[in-house]
ZAGUMAR-664180 format. One record per atom (N, C-alpha, C, O): x, y, z; residue in three letters. Coordinates in Angstrom, 3 decimals. Example, Ala and Ser with C-alpha at 12.3 -4.5 7.8 and 13.67 -1.06 7.14 Angstrom:
# residues 2
PT        u        v        w residuo
PT   13.190   -5.690    7.800     ala
PT   12.300   -4.500    7.800     ala
PT   13.200   -3.300    7.800     ala
PT   14.236   -3.319    8.465     ala
PT   12.850   -2.250    7.080     ser
PT   13.670   -1.060    7.140     ser
PT   12.900    0.030    7.870     ser
PT   13.409    1.138    8.039     ser
***
This chain:
# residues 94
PT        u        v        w residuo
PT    0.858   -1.182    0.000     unk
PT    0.000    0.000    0.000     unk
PT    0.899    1.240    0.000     unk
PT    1.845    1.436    0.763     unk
PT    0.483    2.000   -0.918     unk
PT    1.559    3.510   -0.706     unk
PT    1.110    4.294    0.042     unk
PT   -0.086    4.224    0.324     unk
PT    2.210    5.623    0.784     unk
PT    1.780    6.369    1.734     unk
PT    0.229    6.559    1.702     unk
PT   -0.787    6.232    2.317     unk
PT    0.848    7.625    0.105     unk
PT   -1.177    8.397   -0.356     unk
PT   -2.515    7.483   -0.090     unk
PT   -3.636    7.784    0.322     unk
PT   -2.011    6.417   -0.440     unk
PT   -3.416    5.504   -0.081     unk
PT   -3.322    5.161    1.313     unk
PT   -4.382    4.804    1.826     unk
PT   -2.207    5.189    2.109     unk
PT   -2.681    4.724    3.399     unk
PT   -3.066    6.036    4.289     unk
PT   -3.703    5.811    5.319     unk
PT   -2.717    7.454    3.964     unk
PT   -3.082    8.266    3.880     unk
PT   -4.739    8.760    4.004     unk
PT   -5.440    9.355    4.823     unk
PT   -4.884    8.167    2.752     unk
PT   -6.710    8.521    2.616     unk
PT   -7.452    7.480    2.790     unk
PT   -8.492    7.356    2.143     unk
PT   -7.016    6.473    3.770     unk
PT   -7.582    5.583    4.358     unk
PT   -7.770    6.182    5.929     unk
PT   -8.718    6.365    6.693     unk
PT   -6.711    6.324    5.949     unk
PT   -6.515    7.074    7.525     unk
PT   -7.228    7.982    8.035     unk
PT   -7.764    8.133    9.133     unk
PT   -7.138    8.867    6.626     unk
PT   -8.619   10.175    6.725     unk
PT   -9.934    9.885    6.959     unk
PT  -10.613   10.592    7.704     unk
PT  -10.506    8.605    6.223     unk
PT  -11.546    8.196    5.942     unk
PT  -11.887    7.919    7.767     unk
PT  -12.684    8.341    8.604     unk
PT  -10.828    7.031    7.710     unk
PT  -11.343    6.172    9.322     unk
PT  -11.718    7.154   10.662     unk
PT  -12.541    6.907   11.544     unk
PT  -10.680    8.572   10.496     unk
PT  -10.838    9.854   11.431     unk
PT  -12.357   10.184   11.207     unk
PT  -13.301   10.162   11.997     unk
PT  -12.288   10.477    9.959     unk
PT  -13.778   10.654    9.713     unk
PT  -14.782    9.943   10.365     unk
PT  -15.668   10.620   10.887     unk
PT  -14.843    8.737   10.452     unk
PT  -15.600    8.101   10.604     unk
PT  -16.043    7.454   12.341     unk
PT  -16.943    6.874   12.949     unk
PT  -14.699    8.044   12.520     unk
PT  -14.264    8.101   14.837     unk
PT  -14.999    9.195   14.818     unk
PT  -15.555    9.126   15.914     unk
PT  -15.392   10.196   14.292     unk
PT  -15.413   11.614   14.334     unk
PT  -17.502   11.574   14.962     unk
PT  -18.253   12.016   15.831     unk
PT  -17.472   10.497   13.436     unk
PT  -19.322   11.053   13.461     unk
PT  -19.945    9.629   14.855     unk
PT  -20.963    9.509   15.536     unk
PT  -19.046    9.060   14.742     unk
PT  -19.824    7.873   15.690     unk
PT  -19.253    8.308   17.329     unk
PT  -19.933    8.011   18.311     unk
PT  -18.458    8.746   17.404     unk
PT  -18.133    9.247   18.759     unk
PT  -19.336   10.674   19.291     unk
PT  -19.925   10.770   20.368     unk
PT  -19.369   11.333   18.466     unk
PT  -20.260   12.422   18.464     unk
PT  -21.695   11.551   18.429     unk
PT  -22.341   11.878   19.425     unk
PT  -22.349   10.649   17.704     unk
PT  -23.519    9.643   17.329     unk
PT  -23.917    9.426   19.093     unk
PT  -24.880    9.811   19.756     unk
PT  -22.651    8.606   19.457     unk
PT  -22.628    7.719   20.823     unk
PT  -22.519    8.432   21.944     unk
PT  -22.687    7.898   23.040     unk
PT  -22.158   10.014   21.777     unk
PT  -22.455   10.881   23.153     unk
PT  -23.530   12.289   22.777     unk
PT  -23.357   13.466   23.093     unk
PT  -24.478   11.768   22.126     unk
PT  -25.607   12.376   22.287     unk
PT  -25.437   13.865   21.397     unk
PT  -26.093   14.843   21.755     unk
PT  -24.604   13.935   20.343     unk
PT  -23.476   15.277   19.681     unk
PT  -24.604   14.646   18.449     unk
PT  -25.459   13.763   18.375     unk
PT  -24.016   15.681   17.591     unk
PT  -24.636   15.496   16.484     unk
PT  -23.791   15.859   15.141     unk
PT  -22.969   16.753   15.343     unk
PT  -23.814   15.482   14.154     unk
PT  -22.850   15.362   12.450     unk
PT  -23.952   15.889   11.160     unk
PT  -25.028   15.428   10.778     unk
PT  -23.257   16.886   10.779     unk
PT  -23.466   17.398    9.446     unk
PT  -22.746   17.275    8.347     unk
PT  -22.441   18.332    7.794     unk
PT  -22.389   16.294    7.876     unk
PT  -21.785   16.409    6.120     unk
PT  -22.576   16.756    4.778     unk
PT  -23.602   16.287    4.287     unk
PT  -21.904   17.524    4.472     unk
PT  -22.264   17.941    2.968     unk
PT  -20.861   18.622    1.927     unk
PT  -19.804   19.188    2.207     unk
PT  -21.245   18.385    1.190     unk
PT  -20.510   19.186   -0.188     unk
PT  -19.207   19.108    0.219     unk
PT  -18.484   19.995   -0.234     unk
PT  -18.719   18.342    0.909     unk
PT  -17.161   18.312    1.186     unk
PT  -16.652   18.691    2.346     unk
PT  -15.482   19.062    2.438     unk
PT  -17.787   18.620    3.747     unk
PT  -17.177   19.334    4.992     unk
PT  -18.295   18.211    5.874     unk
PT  -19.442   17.813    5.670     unk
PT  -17.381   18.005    6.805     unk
PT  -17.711   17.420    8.114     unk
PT  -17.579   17.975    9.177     unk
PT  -16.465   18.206    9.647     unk
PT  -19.192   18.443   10.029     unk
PT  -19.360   19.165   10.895     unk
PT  -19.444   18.109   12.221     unk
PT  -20.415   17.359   12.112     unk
PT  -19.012   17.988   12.882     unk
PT  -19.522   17.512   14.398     unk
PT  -19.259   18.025   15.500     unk
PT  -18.227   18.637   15.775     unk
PT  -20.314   17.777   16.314     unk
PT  -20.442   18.881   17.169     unk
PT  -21.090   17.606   18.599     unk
PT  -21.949   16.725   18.578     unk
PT  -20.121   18.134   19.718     unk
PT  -20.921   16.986   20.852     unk
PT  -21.700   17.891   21.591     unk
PT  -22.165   18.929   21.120     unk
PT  -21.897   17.367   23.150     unk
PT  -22.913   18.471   23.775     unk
PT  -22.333   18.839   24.885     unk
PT  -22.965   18.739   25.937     unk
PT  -20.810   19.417   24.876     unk
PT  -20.259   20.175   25.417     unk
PT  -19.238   21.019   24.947     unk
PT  -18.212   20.571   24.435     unk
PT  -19.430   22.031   25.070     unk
PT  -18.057   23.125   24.574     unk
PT  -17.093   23.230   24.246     unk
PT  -16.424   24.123   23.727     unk
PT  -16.938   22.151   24.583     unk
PT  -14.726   22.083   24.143     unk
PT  -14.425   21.986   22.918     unk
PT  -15.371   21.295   22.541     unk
PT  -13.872   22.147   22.111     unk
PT  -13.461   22.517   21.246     unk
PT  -12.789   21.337   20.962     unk
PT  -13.351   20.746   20.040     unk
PT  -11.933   20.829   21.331     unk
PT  -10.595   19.694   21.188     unk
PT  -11.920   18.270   20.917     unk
PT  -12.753   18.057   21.799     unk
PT  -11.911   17.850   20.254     unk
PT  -12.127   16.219   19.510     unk
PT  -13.625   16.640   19.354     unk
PT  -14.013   16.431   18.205     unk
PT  -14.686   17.231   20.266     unk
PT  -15.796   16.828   20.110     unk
PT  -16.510   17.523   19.465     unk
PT  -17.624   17.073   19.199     unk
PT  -16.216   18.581   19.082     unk
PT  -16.843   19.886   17.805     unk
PT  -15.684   20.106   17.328     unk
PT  -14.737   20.755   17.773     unk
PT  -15.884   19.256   15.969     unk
PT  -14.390   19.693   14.797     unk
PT  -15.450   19.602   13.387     unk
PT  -16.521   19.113   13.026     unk
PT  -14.167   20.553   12.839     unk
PT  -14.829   20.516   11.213     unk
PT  -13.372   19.869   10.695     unk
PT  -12.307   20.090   11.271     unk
PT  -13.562   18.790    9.158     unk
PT  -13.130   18.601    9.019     unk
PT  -13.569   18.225    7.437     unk
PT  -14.589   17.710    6.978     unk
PT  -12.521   18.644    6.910     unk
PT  -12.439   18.654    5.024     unk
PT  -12.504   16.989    4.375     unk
PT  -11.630   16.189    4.707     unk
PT  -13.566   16.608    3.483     unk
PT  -13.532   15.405    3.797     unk
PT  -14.013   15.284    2.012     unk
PT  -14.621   14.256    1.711     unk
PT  -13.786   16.131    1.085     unk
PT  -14.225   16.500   -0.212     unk
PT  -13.436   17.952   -0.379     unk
PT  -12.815   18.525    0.516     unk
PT  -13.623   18.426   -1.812     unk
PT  -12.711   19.224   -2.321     unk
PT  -14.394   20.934   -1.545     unk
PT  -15.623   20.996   -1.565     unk
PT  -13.305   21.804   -1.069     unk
PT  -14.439   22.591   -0.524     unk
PT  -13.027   23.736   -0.634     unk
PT  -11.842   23.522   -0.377     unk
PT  -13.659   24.896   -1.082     unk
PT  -12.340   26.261   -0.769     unk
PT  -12.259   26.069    0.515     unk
PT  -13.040   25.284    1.054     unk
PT  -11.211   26.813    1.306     unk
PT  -10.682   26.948    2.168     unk
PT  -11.344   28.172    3.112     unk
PT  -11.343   28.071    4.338     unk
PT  -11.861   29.235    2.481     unk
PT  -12.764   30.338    3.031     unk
PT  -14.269   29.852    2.489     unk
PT  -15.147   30.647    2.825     unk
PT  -14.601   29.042    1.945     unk
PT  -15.926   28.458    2.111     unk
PT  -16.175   27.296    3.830     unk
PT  -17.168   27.334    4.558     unk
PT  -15.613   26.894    3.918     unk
PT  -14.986   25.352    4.719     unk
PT  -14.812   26.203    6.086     unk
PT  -15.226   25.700    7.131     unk
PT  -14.250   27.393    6.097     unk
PT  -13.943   27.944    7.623     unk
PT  -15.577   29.002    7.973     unk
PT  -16.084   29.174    9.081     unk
PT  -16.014   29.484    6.802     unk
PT  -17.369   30.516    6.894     unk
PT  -18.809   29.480    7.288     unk
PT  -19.694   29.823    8.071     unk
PT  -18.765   28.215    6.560     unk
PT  -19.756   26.864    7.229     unk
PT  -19.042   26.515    8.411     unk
PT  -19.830   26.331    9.338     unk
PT  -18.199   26.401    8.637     unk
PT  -17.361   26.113   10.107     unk
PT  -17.902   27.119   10.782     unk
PT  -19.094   26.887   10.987     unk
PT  -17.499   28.284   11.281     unk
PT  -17.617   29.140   12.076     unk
PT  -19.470   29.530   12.165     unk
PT  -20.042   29.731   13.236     unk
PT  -19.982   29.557   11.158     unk
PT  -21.743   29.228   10.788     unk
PT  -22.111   28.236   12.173     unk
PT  -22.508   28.583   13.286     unk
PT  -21.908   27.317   11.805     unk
PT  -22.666   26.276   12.370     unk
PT  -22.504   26.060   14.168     unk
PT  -23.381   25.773   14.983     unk
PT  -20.825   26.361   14.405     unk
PT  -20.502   26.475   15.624     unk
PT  -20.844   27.772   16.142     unk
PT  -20.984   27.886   17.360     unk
PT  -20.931   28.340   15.711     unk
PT  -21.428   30.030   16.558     unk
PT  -23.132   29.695   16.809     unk
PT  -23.642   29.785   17.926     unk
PT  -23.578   29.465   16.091     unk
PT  -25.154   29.295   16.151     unk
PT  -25.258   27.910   17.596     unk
PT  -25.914   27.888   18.637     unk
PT  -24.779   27.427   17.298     unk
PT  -24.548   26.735   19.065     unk
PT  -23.782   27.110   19.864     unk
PT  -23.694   26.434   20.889     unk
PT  -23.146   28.012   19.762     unk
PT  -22.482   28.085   21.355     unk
PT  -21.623   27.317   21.376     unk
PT  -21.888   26.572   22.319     unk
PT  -20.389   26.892   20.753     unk
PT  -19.134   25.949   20.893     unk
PT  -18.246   26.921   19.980     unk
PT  -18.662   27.649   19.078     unk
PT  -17.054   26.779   20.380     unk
PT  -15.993   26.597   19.543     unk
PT  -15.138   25.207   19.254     unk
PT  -15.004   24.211   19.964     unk
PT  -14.631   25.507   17.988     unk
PT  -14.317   24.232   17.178     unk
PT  -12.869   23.829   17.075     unk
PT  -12.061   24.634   17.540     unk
PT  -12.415   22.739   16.552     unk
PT  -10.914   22.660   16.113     unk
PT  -11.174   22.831   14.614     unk
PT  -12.257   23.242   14.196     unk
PT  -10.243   22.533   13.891     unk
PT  -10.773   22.201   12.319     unk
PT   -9.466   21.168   12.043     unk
PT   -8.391   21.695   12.330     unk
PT   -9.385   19.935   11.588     unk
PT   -8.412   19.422   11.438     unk
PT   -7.601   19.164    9.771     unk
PT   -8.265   18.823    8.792     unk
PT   -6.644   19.313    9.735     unk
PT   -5.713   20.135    8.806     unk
PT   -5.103   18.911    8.491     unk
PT   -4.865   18.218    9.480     unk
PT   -4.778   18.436    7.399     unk
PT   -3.472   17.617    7.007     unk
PT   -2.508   18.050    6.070     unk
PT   -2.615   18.290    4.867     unk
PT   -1.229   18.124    7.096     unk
PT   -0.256   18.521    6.212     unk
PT   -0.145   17.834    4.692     unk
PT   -0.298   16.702    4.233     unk
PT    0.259   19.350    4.092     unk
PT    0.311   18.522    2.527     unk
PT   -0.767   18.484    1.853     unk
PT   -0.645   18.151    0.674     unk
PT   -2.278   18.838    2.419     unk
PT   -3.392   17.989    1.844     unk
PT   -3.959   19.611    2.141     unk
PT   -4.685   19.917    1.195     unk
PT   -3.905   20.231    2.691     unk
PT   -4.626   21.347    3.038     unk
PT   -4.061   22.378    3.527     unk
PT   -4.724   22.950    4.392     unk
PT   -2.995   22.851    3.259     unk
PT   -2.053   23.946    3.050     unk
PT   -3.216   25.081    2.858     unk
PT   -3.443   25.632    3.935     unk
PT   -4.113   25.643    1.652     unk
PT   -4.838   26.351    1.727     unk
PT   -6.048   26.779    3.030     unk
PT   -6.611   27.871    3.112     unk
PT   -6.251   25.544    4.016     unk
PT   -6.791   26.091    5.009     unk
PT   -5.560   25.952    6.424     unk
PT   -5.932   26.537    7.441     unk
PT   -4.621   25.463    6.484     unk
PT   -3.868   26.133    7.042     unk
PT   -3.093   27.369    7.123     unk
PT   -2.488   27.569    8.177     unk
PT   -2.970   28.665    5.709     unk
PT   -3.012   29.695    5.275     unk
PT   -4.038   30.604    5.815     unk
PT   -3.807   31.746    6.214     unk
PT   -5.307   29.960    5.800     unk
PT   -6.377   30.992    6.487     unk
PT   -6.210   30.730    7.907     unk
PT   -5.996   31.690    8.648     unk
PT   -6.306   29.123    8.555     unk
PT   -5.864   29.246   10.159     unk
PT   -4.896   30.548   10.657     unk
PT   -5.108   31.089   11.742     unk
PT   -4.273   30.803   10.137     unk
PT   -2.936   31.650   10.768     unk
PT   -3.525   33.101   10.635     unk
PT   -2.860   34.073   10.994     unk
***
């Protein structure tokens, strides 16, 4: 298996810890058009409300549905970044 594919396997599977961890503590998941929203039912920011790029989405589209969805609840978010893969929203992070 090469990196890239073990790579976007790896992504897939985050993805997929992402919406069932949020599923299994009562949080809730929005995907569409290339962005994965989850959101649990407490505030923290770190693992349990992250957005995460999971389809081709601009980088100031992806952070404006990010910041959308978490402001309208009351959380702040992480957004998780892969080097190499998303350079354009690590450019707007900063």
């Amino acid at each position: 298996m090469s990196q890239t594919e073990f790579a976007r396997l790896a992504h897939g599977c985050l993805a997929e810890v992402l919406k069932e961890t949020a599923r299994r503590c009562g949080g809730k998941t929005l995907e569409q058009d290339g962005l994965l929203l989850v959101s649990g039912t407490h505030r923290c920011p770190i693992f349990v409300n992250s957005a995460f790029r999971t389809g081709y989405m601009t980088a100031g589209e992806a952070f404006t549905r990010a910041s959308k969805f978490f402001q309208d609840i009351g959380h702040e978010y992480e957004f998780w970044i892969r080097e190499g893969e998303d350079d354009d929203l690590l450019a707007i992070a900063k």
